[in-house]
C-alpha positions as CSV (number, residue, x, y, z in Angstrom):
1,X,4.6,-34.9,-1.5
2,X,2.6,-36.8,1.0
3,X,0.6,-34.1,2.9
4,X,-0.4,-36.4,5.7
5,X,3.1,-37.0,6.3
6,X,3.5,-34.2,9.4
7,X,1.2,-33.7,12.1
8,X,2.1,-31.4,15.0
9,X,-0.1,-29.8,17.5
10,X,-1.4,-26.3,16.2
11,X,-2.3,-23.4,18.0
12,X,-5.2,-22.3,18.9
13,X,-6.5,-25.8,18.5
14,X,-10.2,-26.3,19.8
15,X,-9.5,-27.8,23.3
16,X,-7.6,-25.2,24.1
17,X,-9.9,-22.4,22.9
18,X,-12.7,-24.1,25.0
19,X,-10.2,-23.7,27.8
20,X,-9.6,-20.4,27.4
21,X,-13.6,-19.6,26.8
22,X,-14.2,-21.3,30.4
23,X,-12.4,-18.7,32.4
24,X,-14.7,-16.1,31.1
25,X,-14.3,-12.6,29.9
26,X,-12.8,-9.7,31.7
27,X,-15.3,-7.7,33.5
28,X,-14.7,-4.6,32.2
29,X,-17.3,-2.5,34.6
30,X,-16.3,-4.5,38.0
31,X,-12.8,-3.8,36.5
32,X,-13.4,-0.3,36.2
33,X,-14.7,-0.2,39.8
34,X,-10.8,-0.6,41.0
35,X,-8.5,0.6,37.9
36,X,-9.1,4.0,35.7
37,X,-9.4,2.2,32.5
38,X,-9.3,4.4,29.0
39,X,-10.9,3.5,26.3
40,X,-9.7,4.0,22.4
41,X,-11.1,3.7,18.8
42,X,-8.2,3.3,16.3
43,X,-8.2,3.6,12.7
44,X,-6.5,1.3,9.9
45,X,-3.0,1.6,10.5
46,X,-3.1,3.3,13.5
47,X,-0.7,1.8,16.6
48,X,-1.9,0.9,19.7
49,X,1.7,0.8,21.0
50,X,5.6,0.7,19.4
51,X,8.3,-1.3,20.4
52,X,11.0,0.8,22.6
53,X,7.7,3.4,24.2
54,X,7.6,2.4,27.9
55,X,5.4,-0.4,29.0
56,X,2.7,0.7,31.1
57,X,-0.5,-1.0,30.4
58,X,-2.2,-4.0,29.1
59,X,-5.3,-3.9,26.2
60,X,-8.1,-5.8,26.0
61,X,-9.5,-5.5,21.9
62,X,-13.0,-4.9,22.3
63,X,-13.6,-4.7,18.3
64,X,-12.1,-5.0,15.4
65,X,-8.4,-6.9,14.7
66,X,-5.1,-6.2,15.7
67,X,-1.7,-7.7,14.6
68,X,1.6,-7.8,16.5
69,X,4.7,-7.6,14.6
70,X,8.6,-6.9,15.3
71,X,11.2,-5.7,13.1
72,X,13.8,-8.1,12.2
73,X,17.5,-8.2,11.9
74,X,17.6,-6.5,8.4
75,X,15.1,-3.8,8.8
76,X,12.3,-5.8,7.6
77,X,8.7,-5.9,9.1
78,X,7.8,-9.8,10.9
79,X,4.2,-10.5,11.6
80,X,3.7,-12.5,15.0
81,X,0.4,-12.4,15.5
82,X,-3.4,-11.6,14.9
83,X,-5.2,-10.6,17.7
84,X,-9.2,-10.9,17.7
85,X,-12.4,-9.3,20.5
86,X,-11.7,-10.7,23.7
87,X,-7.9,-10.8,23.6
88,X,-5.1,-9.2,25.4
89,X,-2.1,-7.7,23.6
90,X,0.7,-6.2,26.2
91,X,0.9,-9.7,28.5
92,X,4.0,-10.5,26.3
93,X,5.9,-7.4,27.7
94,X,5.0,-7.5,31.4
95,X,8.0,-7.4,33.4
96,X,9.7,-5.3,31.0
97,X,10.6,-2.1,30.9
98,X,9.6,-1.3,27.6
99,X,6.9,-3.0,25.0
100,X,8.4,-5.8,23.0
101,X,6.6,-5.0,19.6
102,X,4.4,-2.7,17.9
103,X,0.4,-3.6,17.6
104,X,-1.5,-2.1,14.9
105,X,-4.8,-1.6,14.0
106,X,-6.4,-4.0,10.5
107,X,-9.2,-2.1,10.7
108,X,-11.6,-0.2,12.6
109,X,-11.0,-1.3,16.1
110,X,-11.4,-0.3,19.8
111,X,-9.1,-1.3,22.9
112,X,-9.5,-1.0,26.6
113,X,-5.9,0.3,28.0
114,X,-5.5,-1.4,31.3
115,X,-2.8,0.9,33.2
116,X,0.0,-1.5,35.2
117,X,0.9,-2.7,37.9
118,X,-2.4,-1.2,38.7
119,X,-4.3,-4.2,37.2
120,X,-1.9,-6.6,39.6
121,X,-3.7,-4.2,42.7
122,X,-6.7,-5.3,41.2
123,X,-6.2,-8.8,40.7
124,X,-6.5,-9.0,44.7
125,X,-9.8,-7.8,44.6
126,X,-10.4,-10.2,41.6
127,X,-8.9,-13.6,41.6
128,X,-10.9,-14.4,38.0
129,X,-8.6,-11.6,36.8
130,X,-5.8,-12.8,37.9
131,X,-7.0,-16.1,36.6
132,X,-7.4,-14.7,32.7
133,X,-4.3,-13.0,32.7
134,X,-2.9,-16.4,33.5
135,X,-4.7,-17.9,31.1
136,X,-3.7,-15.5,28.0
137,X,0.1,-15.5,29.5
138,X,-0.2,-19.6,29.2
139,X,-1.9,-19.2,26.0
140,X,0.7,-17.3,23.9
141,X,3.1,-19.5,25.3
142,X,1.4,-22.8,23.9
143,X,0.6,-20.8,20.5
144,X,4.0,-19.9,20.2
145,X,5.9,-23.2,20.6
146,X,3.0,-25.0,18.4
147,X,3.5,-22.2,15.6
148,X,7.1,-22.8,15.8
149,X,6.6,-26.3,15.9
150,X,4.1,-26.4,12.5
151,X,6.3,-23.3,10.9
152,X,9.7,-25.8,11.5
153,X,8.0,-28.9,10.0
154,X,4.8,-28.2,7.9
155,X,5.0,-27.5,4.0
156,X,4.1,-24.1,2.6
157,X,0.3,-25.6,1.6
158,X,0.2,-26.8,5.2
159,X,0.6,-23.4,6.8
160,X,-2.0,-21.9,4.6
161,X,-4.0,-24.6,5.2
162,X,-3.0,-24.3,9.1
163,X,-3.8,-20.2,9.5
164,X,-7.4,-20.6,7.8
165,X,-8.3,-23.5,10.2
166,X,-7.0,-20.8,12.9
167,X,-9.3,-18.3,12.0
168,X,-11.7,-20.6,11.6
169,X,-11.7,-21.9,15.0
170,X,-11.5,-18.1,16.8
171,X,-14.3,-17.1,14.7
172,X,-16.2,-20.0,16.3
173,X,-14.6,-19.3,19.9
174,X,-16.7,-15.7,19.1
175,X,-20.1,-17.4,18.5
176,X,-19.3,-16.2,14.6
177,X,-19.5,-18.9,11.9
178,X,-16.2,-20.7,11.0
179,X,-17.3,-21.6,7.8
180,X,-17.6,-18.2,6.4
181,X,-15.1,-15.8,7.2
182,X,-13.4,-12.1,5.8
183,X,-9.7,-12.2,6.5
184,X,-9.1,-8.7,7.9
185,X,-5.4,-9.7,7.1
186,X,-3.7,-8.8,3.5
187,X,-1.9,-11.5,1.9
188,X,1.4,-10.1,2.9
189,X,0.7,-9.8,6.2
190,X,-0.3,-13.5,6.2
191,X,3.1,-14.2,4.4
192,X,5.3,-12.7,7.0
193,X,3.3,-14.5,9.8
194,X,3.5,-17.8,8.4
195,X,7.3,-17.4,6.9
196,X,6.4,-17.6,3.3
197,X,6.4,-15.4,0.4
198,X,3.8,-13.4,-0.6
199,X,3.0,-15.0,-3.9
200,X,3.3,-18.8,-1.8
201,X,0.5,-17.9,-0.1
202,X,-1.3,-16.8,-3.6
203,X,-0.9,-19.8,-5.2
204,X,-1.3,-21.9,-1.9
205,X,-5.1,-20.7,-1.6
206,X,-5.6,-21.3,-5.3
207,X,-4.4,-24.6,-5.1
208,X,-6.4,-25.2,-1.9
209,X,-9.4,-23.5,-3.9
210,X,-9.2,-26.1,-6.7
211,X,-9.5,-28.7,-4.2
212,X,-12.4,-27.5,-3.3
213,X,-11.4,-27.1,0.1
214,X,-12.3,-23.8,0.4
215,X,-13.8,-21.0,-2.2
216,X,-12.0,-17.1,-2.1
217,X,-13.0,-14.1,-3.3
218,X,-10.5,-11.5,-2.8
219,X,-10.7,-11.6,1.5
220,X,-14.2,-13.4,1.7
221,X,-13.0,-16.8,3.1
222,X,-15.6,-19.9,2.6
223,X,-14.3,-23.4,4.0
224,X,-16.3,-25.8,1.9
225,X,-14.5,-29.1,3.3
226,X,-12.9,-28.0,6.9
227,X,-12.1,-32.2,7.3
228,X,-10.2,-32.6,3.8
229,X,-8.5,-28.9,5.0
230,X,-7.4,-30.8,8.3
231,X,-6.2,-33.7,6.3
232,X,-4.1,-31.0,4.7
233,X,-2.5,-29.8,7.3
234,X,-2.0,-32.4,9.3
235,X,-4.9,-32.3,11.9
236,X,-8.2,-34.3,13.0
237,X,-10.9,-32.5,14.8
238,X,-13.6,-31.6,13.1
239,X,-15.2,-28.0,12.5
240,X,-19.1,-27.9,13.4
């Protein structure tokens, strides 16, 4: 199996997280100068929101790490998402009527609960609001069609391979290394958002492992060759 064979764009690819990083950070205290914001710490497990409860706010994740999931057809629990400090979780249910999907706490995290449509009453006052809320509305579209694109056409090696150059590169967007990581994520969580089983995604970073693209130890992620990871899945910017 030639692993160079595919190469589609994938999300959260550098250019666009320098895009994202250009239209700055909410500001949460001029924010809070025109909206009643609340604040909230969530433990492990905890839900920020559940599919079906009414929409009436947008969060910003302050700390910690969030994922978005949805439950499918049968019953069974689908990961869509990891969300990370500085994102906004909610923008994919705005002009509903109810939330979309549930968000739950990885670990210890905090959120800032922006109420709606008061935030669009505030977007007048601030056009960079308005700006960064078009920016994350843009950006989940691009991440979605480019992890639909990679999940349609990229080998179960090349999704691993994929995910950890993902976290890689929003680690770096945070000014944290992406060379040395904890995945906050279990293995089964990463499974379900990449469309593979659980024990695919075992053998994929063992494989990857004795490569020597990249050493593991239980959730401690260390990229030892980000280039030869990229060559895996498809890709060719490097990782500084």
């Amino acid at each position: 199996m030639n692993a160079l064979a595919t190469h589609v764009p994938m999300p959260a690819s550098l250019p666009v997280l320098q895009a994202m990083a250009s239209v700055g950070p909410i500001d949460i205290e001029q924010l809070s100068q025109h909206v009643q914001l609340v604040r909230r710490k969530l433990a492990p497990g905890q839900h920020v929101y559940r599919a079906g409860q009414s929409f009436h706010a947008i969060y910003l994740v302050h700390a910690g790490f969030l994922k978005t999931c949805e439950l499918s057809e049968d019953g069974r629990e689908r990961v869509t998402g990891f969300r990370m400090r500085g994102d906004l979780v909610g923008v994919e249910s705005i002009g509903l009527a109810h939330f979309a999907c549930d968000v739950v706490a990885l670990d210890d995290s905090e959120v800032w609960e922006l109420p709606y449509p008061p935030v669009l009453h505030a977007c007048l006052r601030m056009p960079e609001l308005q700006t960064r809320l078009t920016a994350a509305l843009a950006g989940e579209i691009r991440n979605d069609r480019a992890w639909m694109l990679a999940l349609g056409t990229l080998t179960a090696e090349q999704r691993v391979a994929a995910f950890l150059l993902d976290m890689a590169e929003r680690h770096l967007r945070l000014g944290f290394s992406p060379r040395h990581f904890l995945l906050r994520m279990g293995r089964a969580d990463i499974a379900s958002f990449l469309g593979i089983k659980h024990e695919t995604v075992t053998r994929a970073l063992s494989r990857l492992e004795r490569m020597q693209c990249i050493d593991v130890q239980r959730r401690e992620i260390r990229l030892l060759d980000p280039d030869g990871l990229r060559r895996m899945a498809g890709q060719g910017a490097t990782i500084h």
